[in-house]
KEDREN-926557 format. One record per residue (C-alpha): x, y, z; residue number from 1. Coordinates in Angstrom, 3 decimals. Example, Ala and Ser with C-alpha at 12.3 -4.5 7.8 and 13.67 -1.06 7.14 Angstrom:
2
PT        u        v        w   i
PT   12.300   -4.500    7.800   1
PT   13.670   -1.060    7.140   2
//
This chain:
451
PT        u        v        w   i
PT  -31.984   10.469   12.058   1
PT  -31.016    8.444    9.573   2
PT  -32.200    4.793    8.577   3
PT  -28.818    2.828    8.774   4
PT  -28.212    1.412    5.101   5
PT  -26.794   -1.947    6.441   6
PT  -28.732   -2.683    9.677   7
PT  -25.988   -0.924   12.069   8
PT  -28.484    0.003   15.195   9
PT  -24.995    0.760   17.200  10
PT  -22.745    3.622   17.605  11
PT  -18.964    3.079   17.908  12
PT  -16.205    4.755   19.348  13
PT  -12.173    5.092   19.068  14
PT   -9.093    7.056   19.314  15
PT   -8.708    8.446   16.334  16
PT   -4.792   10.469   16.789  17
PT   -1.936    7.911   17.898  18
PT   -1.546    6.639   21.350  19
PT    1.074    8.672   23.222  20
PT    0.508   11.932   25.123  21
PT    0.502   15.188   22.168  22
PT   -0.678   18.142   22.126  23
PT   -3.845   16.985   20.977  24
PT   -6.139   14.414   20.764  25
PT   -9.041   13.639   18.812  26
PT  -11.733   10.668   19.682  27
PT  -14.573    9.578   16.819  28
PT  -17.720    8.291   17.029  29
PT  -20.124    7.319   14.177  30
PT  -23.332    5.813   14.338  31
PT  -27.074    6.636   14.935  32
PT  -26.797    7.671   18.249  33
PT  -23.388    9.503   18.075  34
PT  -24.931   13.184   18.475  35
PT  -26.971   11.980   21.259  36
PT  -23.913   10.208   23.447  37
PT  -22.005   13.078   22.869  38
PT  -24.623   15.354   23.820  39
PT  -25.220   13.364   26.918  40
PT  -21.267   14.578   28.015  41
PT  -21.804   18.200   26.869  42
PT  -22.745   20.771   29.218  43
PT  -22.238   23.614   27.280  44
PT  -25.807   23.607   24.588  45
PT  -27.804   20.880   22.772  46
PT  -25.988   19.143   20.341  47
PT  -28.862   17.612   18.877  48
PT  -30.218   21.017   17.621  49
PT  -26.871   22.373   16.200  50
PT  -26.270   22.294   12.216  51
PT  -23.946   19.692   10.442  52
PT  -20.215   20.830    9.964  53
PT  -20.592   22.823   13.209  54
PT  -18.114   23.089   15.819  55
PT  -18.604   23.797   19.382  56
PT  -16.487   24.827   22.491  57
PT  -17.681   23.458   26.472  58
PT  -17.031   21.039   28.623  59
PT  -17.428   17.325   29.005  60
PT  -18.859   16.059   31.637  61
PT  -19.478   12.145   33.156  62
PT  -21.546   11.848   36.555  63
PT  -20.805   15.462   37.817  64
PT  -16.981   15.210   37.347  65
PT  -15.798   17.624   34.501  66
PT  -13.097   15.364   32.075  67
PT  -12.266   18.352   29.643  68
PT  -12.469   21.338   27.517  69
PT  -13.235   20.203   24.143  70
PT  -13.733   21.190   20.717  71
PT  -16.640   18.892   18.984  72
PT  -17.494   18.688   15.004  73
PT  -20.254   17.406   14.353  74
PT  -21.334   15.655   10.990  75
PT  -24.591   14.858   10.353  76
PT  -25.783   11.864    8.217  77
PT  -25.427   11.268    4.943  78
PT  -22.592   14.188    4.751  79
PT  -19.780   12.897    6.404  80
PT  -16.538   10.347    6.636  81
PT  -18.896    6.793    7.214  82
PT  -22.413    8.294    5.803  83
PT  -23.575    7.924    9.048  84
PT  -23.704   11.224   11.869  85
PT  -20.051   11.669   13.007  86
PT  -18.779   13.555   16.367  87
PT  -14.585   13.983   16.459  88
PT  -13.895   15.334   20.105  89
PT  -11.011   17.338   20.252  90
PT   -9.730   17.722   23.328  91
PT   -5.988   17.413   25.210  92
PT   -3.538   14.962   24.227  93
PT   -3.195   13.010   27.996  94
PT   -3.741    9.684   27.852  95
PT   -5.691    9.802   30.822  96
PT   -8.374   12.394   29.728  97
PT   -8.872   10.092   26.282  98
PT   -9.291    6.977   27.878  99
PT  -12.117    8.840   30.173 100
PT  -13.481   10.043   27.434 101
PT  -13.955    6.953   25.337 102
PT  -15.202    5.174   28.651 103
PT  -17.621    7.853   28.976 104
PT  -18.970    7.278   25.742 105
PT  -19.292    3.765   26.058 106
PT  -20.813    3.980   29.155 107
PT  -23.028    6.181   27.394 108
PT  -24.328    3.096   24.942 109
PT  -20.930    3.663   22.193 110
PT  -19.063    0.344   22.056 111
PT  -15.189    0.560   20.941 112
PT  -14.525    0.241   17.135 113
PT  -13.148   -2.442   15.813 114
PT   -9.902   -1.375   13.569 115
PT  -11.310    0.003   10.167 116
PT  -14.592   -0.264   11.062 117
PT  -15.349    3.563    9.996 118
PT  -13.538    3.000    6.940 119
PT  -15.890   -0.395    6.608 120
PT  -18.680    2.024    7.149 121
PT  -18.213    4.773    4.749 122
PT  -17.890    1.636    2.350 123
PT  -20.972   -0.006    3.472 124
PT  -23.074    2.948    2.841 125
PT  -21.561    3.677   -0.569 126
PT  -19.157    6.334    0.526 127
PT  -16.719    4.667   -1.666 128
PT  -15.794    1.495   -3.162 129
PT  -13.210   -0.717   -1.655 130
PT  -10.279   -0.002   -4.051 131
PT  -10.775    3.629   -2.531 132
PT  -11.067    2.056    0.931 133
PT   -8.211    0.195    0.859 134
PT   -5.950    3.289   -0.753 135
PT   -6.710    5.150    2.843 136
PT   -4.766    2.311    4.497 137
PT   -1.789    2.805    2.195 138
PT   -2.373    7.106    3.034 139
PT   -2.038    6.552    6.112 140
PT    1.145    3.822    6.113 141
PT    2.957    6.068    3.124 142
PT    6.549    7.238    3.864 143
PT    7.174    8.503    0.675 144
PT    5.701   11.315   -1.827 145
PT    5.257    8.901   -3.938 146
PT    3.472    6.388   -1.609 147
PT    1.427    9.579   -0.852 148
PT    0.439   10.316   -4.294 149
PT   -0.584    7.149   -5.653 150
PT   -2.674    6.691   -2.760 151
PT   -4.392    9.745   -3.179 152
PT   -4.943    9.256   -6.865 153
PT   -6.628    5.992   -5.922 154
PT   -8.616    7.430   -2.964 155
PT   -9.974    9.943   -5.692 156
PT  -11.160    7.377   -8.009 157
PT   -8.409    7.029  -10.517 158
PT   -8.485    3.280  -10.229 159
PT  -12.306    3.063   -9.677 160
PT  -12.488    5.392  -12.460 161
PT  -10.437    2.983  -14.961 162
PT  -12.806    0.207  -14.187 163
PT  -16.085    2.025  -13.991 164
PT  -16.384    2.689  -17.745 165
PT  -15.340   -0.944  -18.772 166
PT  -18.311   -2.476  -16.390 167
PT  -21.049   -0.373  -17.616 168
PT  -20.245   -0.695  -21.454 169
PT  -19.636   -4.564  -20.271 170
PT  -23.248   -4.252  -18.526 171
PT  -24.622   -2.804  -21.897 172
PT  -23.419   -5.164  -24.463 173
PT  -24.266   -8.021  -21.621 174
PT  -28.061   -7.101  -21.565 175
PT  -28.258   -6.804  -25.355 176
PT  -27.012  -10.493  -26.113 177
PT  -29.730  -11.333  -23.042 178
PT  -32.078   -9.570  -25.353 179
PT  -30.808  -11.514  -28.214 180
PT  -31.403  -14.972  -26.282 181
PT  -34.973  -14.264  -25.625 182
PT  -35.683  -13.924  -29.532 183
PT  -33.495  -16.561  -30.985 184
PT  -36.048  -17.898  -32.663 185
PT  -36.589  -14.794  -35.087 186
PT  -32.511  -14.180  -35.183 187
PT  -32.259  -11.014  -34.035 188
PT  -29.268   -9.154  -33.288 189
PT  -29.665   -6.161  -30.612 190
PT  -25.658   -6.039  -30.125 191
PT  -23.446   -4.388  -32.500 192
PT  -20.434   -6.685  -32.606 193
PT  -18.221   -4.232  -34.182 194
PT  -18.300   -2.025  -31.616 195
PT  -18.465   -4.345  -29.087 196
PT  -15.040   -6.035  -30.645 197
PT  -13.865   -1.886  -30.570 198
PT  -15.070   -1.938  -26.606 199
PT  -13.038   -5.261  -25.716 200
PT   -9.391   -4.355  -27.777 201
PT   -9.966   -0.941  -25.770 202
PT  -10.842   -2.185  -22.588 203
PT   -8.283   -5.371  -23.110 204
PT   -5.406   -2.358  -23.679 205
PT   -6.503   -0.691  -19.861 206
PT   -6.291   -3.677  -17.887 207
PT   -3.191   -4.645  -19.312 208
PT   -1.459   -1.310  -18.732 209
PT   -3.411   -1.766  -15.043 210
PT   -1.293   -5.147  -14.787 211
PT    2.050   -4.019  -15.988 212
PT    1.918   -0.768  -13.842 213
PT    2.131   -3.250  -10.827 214
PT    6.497   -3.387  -11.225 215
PT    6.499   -0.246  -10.647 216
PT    3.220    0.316   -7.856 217
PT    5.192   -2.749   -5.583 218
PT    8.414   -0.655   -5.509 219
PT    6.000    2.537   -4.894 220
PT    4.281    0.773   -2.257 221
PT    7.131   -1.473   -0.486 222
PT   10.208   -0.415   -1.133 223
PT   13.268   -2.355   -2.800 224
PT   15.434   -4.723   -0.865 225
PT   18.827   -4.375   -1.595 226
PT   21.686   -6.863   -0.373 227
PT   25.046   -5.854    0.230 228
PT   27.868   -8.462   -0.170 229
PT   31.027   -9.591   -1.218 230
PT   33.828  -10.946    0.731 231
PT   35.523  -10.021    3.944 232
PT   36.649   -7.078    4.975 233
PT   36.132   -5.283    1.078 234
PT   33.989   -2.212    3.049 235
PT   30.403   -3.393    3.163 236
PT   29.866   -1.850    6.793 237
PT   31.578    0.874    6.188 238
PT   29.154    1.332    2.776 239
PT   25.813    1.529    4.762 240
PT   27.264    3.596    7.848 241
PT   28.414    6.248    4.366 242
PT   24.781    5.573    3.275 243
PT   23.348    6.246    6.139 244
PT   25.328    9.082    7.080 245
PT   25.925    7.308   10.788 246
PT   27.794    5.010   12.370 247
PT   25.111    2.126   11.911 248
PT   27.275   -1.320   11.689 249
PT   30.725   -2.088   13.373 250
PT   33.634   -1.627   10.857 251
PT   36.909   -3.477   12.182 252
PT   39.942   -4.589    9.884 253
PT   39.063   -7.885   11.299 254
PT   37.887  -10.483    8.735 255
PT   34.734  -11.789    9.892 256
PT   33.691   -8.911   11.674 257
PT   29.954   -8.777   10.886 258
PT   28.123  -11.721   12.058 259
PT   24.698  -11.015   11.425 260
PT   22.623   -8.919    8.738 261
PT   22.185   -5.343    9.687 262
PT   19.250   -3.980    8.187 263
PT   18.173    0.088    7.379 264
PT   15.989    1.933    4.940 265
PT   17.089    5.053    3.154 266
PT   14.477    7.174    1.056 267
PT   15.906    7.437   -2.636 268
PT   14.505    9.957   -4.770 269
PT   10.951    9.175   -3.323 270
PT   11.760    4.589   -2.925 271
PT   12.169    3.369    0.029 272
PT   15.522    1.167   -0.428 273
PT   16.011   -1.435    2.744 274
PT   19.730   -2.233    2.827 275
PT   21.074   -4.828    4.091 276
PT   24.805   -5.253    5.858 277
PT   25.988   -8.935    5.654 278
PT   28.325  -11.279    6.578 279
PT   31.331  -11.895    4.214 280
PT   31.197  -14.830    1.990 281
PT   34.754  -17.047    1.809 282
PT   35.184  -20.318    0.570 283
PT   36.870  -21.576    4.056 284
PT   36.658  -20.816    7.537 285
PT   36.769  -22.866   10.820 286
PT   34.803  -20.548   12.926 287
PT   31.207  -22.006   13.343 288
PT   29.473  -18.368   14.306 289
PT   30.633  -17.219   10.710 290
PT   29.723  -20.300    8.815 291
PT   26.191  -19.466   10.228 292
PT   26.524  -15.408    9.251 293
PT   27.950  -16.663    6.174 294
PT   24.739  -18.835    5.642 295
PT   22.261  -16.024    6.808 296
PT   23.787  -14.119    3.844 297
PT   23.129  -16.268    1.456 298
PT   18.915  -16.117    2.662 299
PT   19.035  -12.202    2.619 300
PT   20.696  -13.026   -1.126 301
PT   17.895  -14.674   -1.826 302
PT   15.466  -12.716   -0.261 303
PT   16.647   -9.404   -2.240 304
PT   15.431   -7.245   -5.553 305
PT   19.133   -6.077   -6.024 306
PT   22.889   -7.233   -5.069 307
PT   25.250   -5.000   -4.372 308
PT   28.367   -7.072   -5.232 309
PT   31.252   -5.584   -3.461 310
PT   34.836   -5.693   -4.435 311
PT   38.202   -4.273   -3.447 312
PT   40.067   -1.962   -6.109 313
PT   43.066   -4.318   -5.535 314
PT   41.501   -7.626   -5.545 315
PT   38.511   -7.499   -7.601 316
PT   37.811  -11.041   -7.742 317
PT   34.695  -12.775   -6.703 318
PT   34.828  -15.781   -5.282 319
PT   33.118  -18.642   -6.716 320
PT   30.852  -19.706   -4.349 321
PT   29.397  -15.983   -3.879 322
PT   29.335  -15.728   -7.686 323
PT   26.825  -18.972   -7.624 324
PT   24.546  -17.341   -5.196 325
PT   24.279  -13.908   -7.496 326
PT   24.379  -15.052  -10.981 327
PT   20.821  -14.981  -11.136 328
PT   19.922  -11.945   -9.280 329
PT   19.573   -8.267  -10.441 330
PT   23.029   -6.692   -9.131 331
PT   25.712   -4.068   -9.600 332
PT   29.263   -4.531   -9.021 333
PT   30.478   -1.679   -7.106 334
PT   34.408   -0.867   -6.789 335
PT   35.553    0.017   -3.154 336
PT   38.967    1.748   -2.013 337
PT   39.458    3.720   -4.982 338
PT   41.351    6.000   -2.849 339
PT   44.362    3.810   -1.974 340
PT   45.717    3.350   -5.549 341
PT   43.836    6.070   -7.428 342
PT   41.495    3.973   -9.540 343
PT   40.747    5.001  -12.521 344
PT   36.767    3.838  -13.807 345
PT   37.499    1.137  -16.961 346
PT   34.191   -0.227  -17.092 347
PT   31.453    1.706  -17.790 348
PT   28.967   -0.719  -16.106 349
PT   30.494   -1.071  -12.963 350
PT   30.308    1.731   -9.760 351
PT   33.410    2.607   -8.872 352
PT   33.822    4.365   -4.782 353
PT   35.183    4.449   -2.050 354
PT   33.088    4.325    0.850 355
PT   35.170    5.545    3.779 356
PT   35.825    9.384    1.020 357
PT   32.424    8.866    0.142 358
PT   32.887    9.547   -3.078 359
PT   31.241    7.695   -6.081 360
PT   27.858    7.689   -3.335 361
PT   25.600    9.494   -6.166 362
PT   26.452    7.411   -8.640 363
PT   25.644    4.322   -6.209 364
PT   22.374    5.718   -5.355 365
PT   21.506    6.790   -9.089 366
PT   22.509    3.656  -11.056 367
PT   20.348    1.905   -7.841 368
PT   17.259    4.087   -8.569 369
PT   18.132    3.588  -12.157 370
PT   18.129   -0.002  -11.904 371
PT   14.671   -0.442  -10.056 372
PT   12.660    2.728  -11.744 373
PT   13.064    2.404  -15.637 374
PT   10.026    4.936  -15.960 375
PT    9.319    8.178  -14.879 376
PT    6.853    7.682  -11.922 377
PT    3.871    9.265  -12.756 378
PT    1.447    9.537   -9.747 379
PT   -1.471   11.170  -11.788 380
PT   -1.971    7.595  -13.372 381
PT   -3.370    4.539  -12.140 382
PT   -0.260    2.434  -10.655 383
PT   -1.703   -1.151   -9.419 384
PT    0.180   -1.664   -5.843 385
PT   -2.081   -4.146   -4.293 386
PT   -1.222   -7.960   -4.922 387
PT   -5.225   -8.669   -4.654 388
PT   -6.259   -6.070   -7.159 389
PT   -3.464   -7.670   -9.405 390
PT   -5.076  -11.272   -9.033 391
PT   -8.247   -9.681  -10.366 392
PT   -7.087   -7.474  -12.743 393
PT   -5.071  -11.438  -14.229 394
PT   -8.628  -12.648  -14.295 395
PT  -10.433  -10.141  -15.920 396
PT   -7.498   -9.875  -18.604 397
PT   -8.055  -13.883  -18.978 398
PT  -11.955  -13.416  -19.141 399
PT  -11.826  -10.608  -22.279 400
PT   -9.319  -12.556  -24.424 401
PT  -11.676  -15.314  -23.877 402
PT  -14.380  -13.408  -25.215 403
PT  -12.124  -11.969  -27.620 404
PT  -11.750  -15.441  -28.881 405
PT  -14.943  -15.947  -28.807 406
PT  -15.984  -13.441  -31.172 407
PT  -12.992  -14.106  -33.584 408
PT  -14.743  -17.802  -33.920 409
PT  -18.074  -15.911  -34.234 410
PT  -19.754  -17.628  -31.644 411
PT  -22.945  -17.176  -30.647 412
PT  -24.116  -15.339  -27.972 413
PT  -25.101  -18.008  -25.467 414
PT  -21.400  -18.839  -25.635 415
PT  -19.914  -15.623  -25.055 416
PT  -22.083  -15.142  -22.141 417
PT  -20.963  -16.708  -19.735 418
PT  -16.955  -15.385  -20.158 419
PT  -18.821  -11.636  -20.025 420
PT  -20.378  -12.642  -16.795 421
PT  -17.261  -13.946  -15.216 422
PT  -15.319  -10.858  -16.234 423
PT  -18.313   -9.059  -14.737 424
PT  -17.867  -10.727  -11.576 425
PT  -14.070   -9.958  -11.389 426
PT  -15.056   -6.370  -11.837 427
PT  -17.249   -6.159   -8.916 428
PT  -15.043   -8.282   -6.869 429
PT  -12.322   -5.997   -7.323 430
PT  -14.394   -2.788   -6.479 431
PT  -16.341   -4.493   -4.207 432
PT  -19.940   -4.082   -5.865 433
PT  -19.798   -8.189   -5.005 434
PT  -17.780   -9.468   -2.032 435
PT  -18.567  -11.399    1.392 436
PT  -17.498  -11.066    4.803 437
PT  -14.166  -13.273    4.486 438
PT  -12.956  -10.356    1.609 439
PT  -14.132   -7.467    4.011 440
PT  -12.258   -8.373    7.243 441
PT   -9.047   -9.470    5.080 442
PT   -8.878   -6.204    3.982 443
PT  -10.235   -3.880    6.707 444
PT   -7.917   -5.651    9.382 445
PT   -4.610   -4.337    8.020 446
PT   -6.322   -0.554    9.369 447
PT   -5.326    1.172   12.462 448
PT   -8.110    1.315   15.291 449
PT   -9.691    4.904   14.688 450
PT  -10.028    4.970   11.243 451
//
């Protein structure tokens, strides 16, 4: 048995597959007694005295009254998910056998996990660090191949990786101008300052790319919002229901029609795009439930990456009191009802369709995806789509032209020190080499139960 790395003299259980009745189900434990609880519910042989990475068929078995056929994996300590022994119970998918099951076990001495607790673990007992912790939450919540993909880089180590290399070399050069400090006296230099100058211009160039990958890493990660307006009655519902391939939002010749913002996400080419139906924006009008739709459009406005500014092929004017809300936002201006006059396209930069033909769609959706992804997305590099590695990654940029500074002024190596330190610090905040209990539950309580 192993001796728990962090103190952990428990063994917790949880559901591990969603809650609803399936097929199958599967129920974790992980802890130091894990093997034993199990084996405590298995009729079928000794658990105990079976290999790791084993699986085993029998029943299970709670005060004489059989609760299932099962599969159980076991996964003995330090070779599996948390570092600690492991049993996944497979057994069927009825709510009513799992819940029996986890009851069992806690009866047994398991308590119920708290959510991300194994994930906690595995980081705990050095399974991984906690930018590779925090990339299984975003596995597990992607939508999108790309979501998928830049998770899984991450989860492999291609961010840890980036940072590793900078925080030894760091380390190194760090313990050298120590070195130097202890012999002052006799003006020794142990640090080569050309190469350490080479080090920081390098490592200066890979947090920076870290920092501007995060435009594109947000979009990966959360999708674009995209606002649809213009004024009444010039097609916007009828847009989204073409979009969305269903009849989504009411379309009605009356002005006025759509009160309130109708919301819907459509994949893109691997983005998740959120459109958003609103009211139409006029000057005038009496009615008080479409001053406030009127004024709810102006929020989602606002609130969005991209406008979609819509206009009719016969009246492409824009009123002035929509034009103030959009003038600073991203948008396109997108030509509806080309098909009742035959509308020829005069203006390169505008989208010209009509979205009751559905034609001009593509060109919608590509001059959108064009207008958000001005790269090619590139999953096999590092793409920053966490706001709190950001904040670090700021920092540490802040910290190396600091010492960048430092050594263009020449100054001496008690002075540098402490900006190498703090950039240091960063670094292990970030990967989680330093961090406290208020960092570990922000980030561990955005997990599911189970994992």
């Amino acid at each position: 048995m192993m001796t728990n790395l962090n103190g952990w003299d428990d063994t917790i259980v949880a559901l591990a597959t969603p809650q609803g009745i399936g097929a199958i189900g599967v129920i974790r434990l992980s802890g130091i007694n894990a093997i034993t609880i199990c084996n405590e519910l298995f009729l079928s042989k000794n658990l105990v005295e079976q290999p790791s990475h084993s699986i085993h068929v029998g029943m299970l078995a709670y005060k004489g009254k059989v609760l299932d056929e099962v599969l159980v994996s076991l996964f003995k300590n330090p070779k599996s998910y948390t570092g600690e022994d492991v049993v996944e119970v497979s057994c069927h998918g009825s709510q009513h056998i799992l819940q029996n099951i986890i009851n069992a076990c806690i009866a047994c001495g398991a308590r119920l996990a708290k959510a991300g607790e194994f994930t906690q673990r595995a980081f705990l007992n050095g399974k991984m660090d906690l930018t590779q912790a925090e990339s299984v939450a975003d596995l597990i919540a992607s939508n999108t191949t790309a979501q998928q993909q830049a998770a899984i880089h991450n989860l492999r180590g291609g961010f840890k990786n980036d940072l590793v290399a900078i925080r030894e070399k760091l380390i190194e050069f760090s313990a050298l101008m120590e070195l130097e400090l202890d012999f002052a006296e006799e003006d020794v230099a142990f640090a080569d300052r050309e190469k350490f100058a080479s080090l920081l211009q390098e490592a200066s160039i890979k947090i920076k790319n870290l920092i501007e990958s995060f435009s594109l890493g947000n979009v990966v990660a959360n999708g674009v919002k995209v606002a649809i307006v213009g004024k009444p009655n010039v097609g916007k519902s009828t847009l989204l229901n073409t979009l969305l391939n269903e009849e989504r939002a009411i379309v009605s010749a009356i002005a006025g029609t759509t009160r309130d913002t109708v919301e819907e996400t459509i994949n893109i080419k691997g983005i998740l795009f959120q459109f958003i139906d609103t009211a139409g924006i006029r000057s005038h009008t009496v009615d008080e439930i479409e001053q406030i739709g009127i004024q709810k459009a102006k929020e989602k406005i606002a609130q969005a990456d991209i406008v979609l500014l819509l206009t009719d092929s016969d009246d492409d004017t824009v009123p002035a009191i929509l034009m103030e809300e959009i003038k600073q936002k991203n948008y396109l201006l997108v030509i509806n009802k080309t098909d009742l006059n035959n509308h020829q396209s005069s203006n390169a930069e505008n989208i010209y369709i009509s979205a009751k033909n559905k034609t001009g769609i593509s060109q919608l959706t590509d001059a959108l995806y064009n207008k958000v992804i001005q790269q090619e997305i590139n999953t096999e590099h590092t793409l920053v789509t966490n706001s709190r590695h950001l904040q670090h990654l700021i920092k540490i940029d802040n910290h190396l032209q600091q010492i960048q500074q430092g050594m263009a002024l020449q100054l001496s190596t008690d002075l540098l020190a402490p900006d190498i330190k703090l950039c240091l610090q960063q670094i292990g905040e970030l990967t989680g080499t330093i961090t406290n209990e208020n960092v570990l539950d922000y980030v561990f309580s955005k997990f599911c139960i189970g994992k």
